[in-house]
N, C-alpha and C positions, 0 to 999 in steps of 0.2 A: 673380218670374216665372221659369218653369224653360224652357229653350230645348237642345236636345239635336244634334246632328250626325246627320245621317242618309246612310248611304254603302248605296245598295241595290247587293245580290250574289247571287250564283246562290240561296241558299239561298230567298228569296223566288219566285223562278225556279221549284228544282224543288218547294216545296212546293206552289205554285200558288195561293195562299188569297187573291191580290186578281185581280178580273175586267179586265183592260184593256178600255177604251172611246174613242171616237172622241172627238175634240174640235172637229169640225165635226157643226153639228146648227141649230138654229132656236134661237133666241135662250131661250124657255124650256126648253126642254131643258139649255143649257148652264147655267141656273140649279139647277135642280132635280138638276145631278149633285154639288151643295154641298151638308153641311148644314148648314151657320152661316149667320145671317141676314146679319152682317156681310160674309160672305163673297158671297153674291148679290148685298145694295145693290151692290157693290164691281163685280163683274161686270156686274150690269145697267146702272150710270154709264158703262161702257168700249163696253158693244154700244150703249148709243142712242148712243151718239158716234159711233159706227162707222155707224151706220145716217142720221144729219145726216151724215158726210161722203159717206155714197152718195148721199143726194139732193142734197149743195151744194157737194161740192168739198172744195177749197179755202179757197171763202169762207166755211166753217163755223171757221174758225181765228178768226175775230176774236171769233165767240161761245166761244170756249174760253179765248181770254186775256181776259173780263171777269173782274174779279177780284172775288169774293164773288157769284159766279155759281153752280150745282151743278157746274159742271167746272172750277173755280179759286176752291178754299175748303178752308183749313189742314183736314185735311193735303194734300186731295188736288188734283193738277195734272195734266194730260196731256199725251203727247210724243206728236211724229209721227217716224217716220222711213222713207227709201225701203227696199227690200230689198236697196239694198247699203249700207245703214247711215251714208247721209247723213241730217243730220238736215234737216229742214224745218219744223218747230213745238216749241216748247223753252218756256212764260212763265220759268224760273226761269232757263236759259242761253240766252241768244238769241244769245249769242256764237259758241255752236255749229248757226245756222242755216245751210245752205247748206255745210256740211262736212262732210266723211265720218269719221265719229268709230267703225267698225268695230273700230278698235283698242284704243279704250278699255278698260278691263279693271275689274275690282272688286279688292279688299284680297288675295283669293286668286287673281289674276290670271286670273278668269275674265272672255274676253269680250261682256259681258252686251247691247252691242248690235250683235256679230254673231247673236246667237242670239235678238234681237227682228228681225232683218231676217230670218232663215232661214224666220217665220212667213208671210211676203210672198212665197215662195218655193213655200208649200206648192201642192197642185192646186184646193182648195177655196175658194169665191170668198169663204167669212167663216171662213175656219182661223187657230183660235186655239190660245193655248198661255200658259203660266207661266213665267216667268225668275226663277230666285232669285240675289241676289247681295249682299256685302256692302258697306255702302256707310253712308258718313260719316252721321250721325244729329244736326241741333244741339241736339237734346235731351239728348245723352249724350257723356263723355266719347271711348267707343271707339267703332269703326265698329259697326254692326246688322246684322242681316241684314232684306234687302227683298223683297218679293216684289210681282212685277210682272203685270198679264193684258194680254195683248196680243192685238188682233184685226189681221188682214189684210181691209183695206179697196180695192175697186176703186168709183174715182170716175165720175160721167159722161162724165169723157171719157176714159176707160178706163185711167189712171193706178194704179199700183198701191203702195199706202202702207201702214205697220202702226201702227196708234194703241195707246195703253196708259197705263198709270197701274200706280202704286207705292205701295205703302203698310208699312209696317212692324207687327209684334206680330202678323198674319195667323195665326188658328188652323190647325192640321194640318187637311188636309181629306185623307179618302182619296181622294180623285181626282189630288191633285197623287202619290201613290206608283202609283197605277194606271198612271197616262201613263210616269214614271219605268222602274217596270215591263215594260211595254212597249216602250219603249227601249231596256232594258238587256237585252229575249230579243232584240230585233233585233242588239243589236251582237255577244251572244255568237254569233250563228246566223251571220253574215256574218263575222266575225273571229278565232271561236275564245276560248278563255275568259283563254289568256294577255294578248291586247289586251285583251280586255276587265274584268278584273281590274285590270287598269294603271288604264284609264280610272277604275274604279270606287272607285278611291284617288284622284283626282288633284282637288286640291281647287278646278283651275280646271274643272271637268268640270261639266256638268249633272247630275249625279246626285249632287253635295256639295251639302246645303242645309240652314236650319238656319229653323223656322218653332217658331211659339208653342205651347207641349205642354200648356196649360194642361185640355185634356181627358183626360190620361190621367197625363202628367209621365214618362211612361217612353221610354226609349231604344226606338226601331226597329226598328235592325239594323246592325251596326258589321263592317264586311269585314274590318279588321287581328285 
């Protein structure tokens, strides 16, 4: 299996050749902007979670930690956390319930659950987003990379939490370089291209990610 680095830079920028799109929309729409099949089931398990916790709270956690359930069954588990990155639903670390784990960081010291809380943060009442990050695998000897969907969820009683689920070997989707994309005109357009450059190296950054190439096997786009 061939897995590539992908560091987006201007040159995607001025050539202009992926369209940015929004990542708030109705639940099939957010399907439909995938095209791997694996990659919708994947999506669609994170939005009705997100849609049981608009109708049930909180008390939708105890149907998340049955285990050999559709939302707690190898591989996949779901995490909660607030938007300032306490966590509050964990089945695999429950040790980290009720703890602000903001800081944690992945192998390239990105930290992958401040930037799950930032989606909690957004304007939109179901803004989602992708977190990729590397992160210990017990299938394999070295860490993997992971890539995560994470929706912002506001409960009935007006509580506001970001759910998500993880999965590793996640084919490239051009939607995960669209949104990157657009993140990376906003930083240059707000900061200039020297921060932005910086960022665009920096392997704790949201725009270092490293997903399964098994649709094409070629490299991206490498800024050095």
């Amino acid at each position: 299996m061939s897995s590539q680095s992908l560091i987006l830079a201007a040159a995607f920028l001025a050539a202009g050749t992926i369209w940015a799109r929004s990542v708030s929309g109705s639940a099939p729409d957010k399907l439909a902007g995938h095209a791997y099949e694996d990659t919708r089931r994947f999506v669609a398990l994170v939005e009705q979670a997100a849609k049981l916790m608009e109708q049930r709270g909180e008390a939708a956690f105890s149907e998340f930690s049955r285990k050999g359930s559709k939302w707690f069954s190898d591989p996949y588990y779901l995490f909660d956390y607030e938007p300032d990155g306490t966590c509050v639903f964990h089945p695999l670390q429950p040790d980290w319930v009720g703890k602000n784990m903001s800081e944690l960081r992945d192998m390239n010291g990105k930290p992958m659950v401040r930037l799950v809380g930032e989606v909690g943060e957004k304007p939109q009442k179901d803004a989602s987003d992708w977190v990729f990050y590397l992160w210990p695998d017990k299938t394999q000897l070295i860490s993997q990379w992971k890539s995560a969907y994470v929706r912002k969820v506001v409960t009935p009683s007006g509580k506001t939490y970001v759910i998500g689920c993880g999965v590793y070997d996640l084919q490239m989707e051009k939607a995960f370089l669209e949104e990157r994309v657009r993140m990376a005109s906003d930083l240059l357009e707000s900061h200039g291209k020297d921060t932005a450059f910086r960022e665009f190296r920096d392997p704790a950054s949201p725009f270092v990610f490293v997903v399964d190439m098994r649709s094409s096997g070629k490299k991206i786009n490498d800024a050095e």
